[in-house]
C-alpha positions as CSV (number, residue, x, y, z in Angstrom):
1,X,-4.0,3.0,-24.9
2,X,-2.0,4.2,-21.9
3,X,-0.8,0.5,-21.4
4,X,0.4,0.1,-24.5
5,X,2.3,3.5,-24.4
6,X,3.9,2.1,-21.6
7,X,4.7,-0.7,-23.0
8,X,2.7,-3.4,-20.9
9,X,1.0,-4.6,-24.2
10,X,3.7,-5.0,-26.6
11,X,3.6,-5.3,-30.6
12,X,1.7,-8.2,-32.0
13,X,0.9,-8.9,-28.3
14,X,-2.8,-10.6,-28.2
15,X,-5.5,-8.2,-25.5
16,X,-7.5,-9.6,-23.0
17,X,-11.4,-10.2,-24.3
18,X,-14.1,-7.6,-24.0
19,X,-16.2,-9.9,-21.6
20,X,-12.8,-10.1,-19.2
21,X,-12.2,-6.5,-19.7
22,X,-16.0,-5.8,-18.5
23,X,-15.9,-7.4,-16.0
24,X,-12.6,-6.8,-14.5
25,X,-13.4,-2.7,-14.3
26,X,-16.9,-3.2,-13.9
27,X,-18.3,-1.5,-17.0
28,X,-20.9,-2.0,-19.7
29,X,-19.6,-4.7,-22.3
30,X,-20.7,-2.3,-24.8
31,X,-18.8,0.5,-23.0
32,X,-15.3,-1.9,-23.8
33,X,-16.6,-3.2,-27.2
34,X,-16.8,0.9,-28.5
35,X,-13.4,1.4,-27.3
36,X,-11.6,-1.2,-28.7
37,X,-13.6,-0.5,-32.6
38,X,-12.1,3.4,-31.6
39,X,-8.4,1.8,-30.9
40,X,-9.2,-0.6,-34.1
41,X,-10.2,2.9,-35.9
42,X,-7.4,4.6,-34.9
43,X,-5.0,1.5,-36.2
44,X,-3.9,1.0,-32.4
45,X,-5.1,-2.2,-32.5
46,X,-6.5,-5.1,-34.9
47,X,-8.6,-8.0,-34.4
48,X,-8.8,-11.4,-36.2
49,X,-11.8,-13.4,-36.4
50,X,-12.3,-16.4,-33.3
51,X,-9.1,-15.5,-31.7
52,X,-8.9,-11.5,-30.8
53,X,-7.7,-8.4,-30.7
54,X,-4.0,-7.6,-30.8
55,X,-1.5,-4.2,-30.5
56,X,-0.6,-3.2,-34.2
57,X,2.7,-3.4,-34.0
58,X,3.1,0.7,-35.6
59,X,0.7,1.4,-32.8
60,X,1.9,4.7,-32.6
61,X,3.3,5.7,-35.6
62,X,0.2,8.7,-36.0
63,X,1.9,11.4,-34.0
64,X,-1.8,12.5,-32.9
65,X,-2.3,8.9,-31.1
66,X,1.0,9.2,-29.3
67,X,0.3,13.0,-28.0
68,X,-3.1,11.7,-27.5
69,X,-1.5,9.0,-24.9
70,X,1.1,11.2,-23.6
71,X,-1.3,13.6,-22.6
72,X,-3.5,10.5,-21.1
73,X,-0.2,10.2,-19.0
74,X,0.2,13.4,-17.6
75,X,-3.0,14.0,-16.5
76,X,-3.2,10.4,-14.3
77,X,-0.2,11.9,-13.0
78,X,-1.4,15.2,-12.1
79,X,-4.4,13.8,-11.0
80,X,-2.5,11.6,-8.3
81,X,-3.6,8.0,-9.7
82,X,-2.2,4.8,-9.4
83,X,-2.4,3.2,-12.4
84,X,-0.8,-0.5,-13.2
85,X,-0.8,-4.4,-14.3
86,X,-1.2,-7.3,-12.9
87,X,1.3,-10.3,-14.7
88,X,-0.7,-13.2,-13.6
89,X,0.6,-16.8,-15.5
90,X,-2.3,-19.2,-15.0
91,X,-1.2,-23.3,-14.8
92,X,-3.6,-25.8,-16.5
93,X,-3.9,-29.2,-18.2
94,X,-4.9,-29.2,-21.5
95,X,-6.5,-32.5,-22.8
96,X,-3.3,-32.5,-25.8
97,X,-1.0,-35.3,-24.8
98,X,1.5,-33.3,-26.1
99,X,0.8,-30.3,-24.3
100,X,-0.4,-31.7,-21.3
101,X,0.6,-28.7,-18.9
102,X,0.2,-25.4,-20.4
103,X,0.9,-21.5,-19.3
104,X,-1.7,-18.8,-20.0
105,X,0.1,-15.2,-19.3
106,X,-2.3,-12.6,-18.9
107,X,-2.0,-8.7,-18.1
108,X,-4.9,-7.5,-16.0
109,X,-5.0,-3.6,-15.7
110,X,-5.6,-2.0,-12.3
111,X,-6.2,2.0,-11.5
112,X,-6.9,4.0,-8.1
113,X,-6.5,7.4,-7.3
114,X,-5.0,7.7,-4.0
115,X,-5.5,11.0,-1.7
116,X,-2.1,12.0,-0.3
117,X,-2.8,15.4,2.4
118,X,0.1,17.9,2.1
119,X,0.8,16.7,-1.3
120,X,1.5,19.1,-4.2
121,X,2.6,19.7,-7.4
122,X,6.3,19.7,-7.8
123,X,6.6,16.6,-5.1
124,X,8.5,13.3,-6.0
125,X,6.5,10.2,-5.3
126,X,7.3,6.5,-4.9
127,X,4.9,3.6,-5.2
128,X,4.9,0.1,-4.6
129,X,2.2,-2.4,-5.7
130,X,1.8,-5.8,-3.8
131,X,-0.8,-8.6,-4.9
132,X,-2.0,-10.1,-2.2
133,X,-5.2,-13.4,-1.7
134,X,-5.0,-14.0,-5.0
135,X,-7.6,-16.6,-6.3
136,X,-8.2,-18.3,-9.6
137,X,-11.7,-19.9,-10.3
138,X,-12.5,-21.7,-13.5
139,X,-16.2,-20.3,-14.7
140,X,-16.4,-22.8,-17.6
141,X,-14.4,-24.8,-19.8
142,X,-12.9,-21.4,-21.7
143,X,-13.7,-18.6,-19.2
144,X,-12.2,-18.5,-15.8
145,X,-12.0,-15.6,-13.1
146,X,-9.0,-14.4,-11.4
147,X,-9.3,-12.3,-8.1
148,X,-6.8,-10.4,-6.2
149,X,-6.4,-7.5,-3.8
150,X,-3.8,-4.8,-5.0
151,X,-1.7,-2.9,-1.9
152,X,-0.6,0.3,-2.2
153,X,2.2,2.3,-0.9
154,X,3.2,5.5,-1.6
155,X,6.1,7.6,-0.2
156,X,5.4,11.4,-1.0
157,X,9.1,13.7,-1.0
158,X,9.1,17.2,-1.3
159,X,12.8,19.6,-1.6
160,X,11.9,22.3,0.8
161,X,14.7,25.3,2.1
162,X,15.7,26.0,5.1
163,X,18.2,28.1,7.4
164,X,20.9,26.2,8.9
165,X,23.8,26.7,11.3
166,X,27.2,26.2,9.2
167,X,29.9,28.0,11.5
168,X,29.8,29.5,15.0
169,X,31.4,33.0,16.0
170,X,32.6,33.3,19.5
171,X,32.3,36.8,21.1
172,X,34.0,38.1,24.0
173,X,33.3,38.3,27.3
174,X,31.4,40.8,28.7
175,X,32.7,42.5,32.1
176,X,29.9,42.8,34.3
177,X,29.1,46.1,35.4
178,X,30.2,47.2,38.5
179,X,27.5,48.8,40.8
180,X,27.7,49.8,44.5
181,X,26.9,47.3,47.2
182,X,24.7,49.6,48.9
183,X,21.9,52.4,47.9
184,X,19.9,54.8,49.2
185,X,16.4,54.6,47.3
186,X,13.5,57.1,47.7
187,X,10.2,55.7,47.5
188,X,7.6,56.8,45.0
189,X,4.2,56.8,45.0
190,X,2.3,53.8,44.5
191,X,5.6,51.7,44.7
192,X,5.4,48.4,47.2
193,X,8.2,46.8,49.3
194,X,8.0,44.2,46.3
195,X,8.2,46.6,43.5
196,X,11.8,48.3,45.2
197,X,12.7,44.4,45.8
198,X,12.8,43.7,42.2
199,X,13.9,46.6,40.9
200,X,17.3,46.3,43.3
201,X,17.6,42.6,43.1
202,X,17.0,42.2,46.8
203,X,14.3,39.9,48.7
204,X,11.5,42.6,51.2
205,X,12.4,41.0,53.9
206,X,16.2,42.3,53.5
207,X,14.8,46.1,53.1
208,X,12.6,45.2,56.4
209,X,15.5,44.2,58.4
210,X,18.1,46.9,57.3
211,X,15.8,49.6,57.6
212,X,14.3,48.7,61.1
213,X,10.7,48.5,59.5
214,X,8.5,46.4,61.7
215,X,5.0,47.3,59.7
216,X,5.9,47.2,56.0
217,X,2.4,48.3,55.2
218,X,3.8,51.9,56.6
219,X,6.0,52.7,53.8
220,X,5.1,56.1,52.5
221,X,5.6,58.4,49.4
222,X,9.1,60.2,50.1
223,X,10.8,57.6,52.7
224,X,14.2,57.2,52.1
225,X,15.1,53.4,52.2
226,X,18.9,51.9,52.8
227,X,19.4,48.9,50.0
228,X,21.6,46.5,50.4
229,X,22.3,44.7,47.2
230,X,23.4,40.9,46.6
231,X,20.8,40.0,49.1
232,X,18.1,37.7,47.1
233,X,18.8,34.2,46.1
């Protein structure tokens, strides 16, 4: 029903058999033969002795078959499936001299649901089918198989916000603050050579040699230190 919706199958347009329907989506021939008599029920389709079934051509003229097939669509959408036809045109010689080369046209439907991480609902997607080793094999003298391998490709785009940078301010310079060249600090307790080092922006071995301290370990609580500033690299 959804292929006709869609317009694969169009008015008057003659279905593929029950038997090539079975075996093509590998279900129970009864399974096929119920739908079609609930499409023939529901005047979708209609069938004519020793040839087939064929698309009404008001198909859809009951408004609760057409909601019934929109809905069919939305939900393989939702759902994330992949759902198409193969246009296959089959080549053979027929034993009429005056149709000694004929053209058999058949649709063959194909479905898949595809698994797409990070997808979601809202997101635009893009598909593209290619039919590739396809093979043709002739069963009998009226039924022949056809084969192929469907690839799929799916581009998933989502709209998502974000900030971005549209003008740059420049701000003025900031003066440096002046501070003197020189220091006297008073050690605290607990405080290393390293700590006061930092904390002026100087290197230990600069306090060492300023101060006349041999023994660095000797620094005690109280001392009064001379620091030179500008001195670490």
């Amino acid at each position: 029903m959804r292929l006709i919706q869609l317009g694969v199958f169009r008015p008057n347009e003659q279905l593929p058999s029950i038997r090539a329907l079975s075996r093509e989506l590998n279900l129970n021939i009864n399974t096929v033969k119920h739908a079609f008599m609930d499409l023939e029920a529901d005047g979708v389709i209609y069938s004519m002795p020793g040839k087939g079934s064929y698309v009404n051509e008001n198909a859809f003229a009951n408004t609760r078959i057409k909601e019934k097939a929109l809905e069919e669509i939305r939900t393989a959408v939702s759902s994330g499936q992949s759902k198409g036809v193969l246009q296959a045109e089959i080549l053979y010689l027929s034993a009429d001299d005056d149709e000694a080369v004929c053209v058999l046209k058949r649709g063959i439907p194909f479905q898949q649901t595809v698994e797409v991480r990070g997808a979601k609902a809202g997101d635009t997607a893009c598909v593209r089918s290619t039919a590739e080793q396809v093979d043709f094999r002739l069963m009998t003298e009226t039924e022949g198989e056809l084969r192929a391998q469907i690839l799929l490709e799916i581009l998933v785009t989502a709209m998502e916000e974000t900030e971005v940078v549209t003008d740059l301010l420049e701000m003025p310079e900031e003066t440096p603050e002046k501070r003197p060249s020189a220091v006297i600090c008073v050690v605290q307790d607990g405080e290393s050579l390293w700590d006061i080092a930092k904390k002026y922006r100087t290197t230990p071995e600069r306090i060492l040699m300023v101060n006349d301290i041999e023994n660095p370990e000797r620094l005690f609580s109280g001392q009064k230190l001379l620091i030179l500033r500008g001195g670490r690299k």
